[in-house]
N, C-alpha and C positions, 0 to 999 in steps of 0.2 A: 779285344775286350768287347763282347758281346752285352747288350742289356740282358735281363732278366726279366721278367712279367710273374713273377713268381712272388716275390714280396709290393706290399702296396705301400704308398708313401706314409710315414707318418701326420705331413702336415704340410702345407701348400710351400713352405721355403723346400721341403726335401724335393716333393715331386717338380718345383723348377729348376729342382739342380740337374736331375734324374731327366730332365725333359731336354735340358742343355746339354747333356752330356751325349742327349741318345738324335739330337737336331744334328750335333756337331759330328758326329758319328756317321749319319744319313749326306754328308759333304757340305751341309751349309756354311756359310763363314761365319764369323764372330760376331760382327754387327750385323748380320741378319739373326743370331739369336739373341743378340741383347734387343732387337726391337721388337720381337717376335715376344718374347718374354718379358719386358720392362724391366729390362736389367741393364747398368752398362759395360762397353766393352771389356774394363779391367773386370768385371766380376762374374763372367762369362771364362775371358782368361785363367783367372784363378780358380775357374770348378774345372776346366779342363786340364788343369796342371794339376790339380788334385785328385782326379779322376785318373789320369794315366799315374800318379805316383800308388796312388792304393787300389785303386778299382773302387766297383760299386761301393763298398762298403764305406769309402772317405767321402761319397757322397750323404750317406744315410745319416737321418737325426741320431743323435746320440745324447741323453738326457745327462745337463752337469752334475759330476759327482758333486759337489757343493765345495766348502770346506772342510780342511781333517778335523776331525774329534780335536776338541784341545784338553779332553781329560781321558784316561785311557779307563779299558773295562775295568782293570783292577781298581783304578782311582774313582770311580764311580760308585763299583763295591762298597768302596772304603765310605765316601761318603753316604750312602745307606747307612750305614752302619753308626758314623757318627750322627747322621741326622735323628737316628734314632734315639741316642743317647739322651736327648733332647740341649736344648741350646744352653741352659742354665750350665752344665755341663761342659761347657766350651770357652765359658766366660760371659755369658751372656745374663742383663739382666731381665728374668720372666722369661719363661720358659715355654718362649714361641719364637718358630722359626719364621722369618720375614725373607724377601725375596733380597732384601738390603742386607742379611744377616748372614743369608747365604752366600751371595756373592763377597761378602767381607770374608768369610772363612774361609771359602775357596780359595782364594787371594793368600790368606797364611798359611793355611795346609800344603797347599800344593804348587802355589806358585805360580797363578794361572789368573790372569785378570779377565772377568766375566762381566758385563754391563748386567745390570739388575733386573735389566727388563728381558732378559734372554733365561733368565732362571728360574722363569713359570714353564716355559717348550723344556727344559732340561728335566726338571722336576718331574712335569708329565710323562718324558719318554723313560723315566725312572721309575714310575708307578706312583710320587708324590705329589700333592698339593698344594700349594705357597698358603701360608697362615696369614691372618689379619689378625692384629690383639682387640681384643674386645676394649674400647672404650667405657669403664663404668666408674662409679668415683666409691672408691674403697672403705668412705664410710656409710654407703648407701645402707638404708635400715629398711628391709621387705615387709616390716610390722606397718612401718608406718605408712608405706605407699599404698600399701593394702587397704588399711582402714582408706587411706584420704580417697582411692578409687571407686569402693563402696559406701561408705561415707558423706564424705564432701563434695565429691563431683555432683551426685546425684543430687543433694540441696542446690548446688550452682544452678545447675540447669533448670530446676523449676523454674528458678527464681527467672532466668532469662526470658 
């Protein structure tokens, strides 16, 4: 198994695998690449058992897939489509969808327990935006804020 010059390393752990592999290759010993390298002998051992099991390629970075989906494309659809409905709709009271509202329906719909703080990345990768309810007090009167804006503030402030 011959090195390659052909691809470059991704990132300085690949090129001292790549460097170990290609030391050990050139007849050095083991503890002459772990010291040669700042690695120790077990992990010098272990690129070189990995190396002759796959070749270069078991040496090369390879980016985590992460975790699987825990909602599939269909169920994602699906929820488009109810989130659309809007929440009132689902049982909810007011007719905003919360990242807490979300995550709760997810949970009865589908069966899928989601922490609430991951359902603003989910929403995004969906094309949605987590809602905030507007805090206002329901018998607020726009007649009267108005006058007291134009009105009474403007006497306040002389006065100060």
């Amino acid at each position: 198994m011959g090195t390659t010059k052909e691809s470059t390393p991704q990132n300085w752990r690949e090129y001292r695998r790549l460097r170990a592999w290609e030391m050990h290759q050139q007849g050095y010993k083991q503890q002459e690449i772990a010291d040669a390298l700042g690695l120790t002998q077990g992990a010098v051992s272990y690129i070189i058992k990995r190396a002759k099991a796959g070749g270069m390629a078991a040496l090369q970075h390879h980016k985590s897939p992460g975790a699987p989906a825990r909602l599939s494309a269909e169920q994602k659809q699906q929820l488009l489509a109810a989130l659309a409905q809007g929440a009132e709709a689902h049982g909810f009271h007011g007719d905003v969808w919360t990242t807490e509202r979300i995550a709760q329906f997810i949970g009865q719909r589908f069966g899928v327990k989601y922490h609430h703080d991951y359902i603003g990345p989910l929403l995004r990768q969906l094309g949605w935006s987590p809602q905030r309810p507007v805090v206002r007090a329901s018998q607020r009167d726009e007649a009267t804020i108005e006058q007291w804006v134009e009105v009474t503030w403007p006497e306040l402030k002389k006065e100060l």
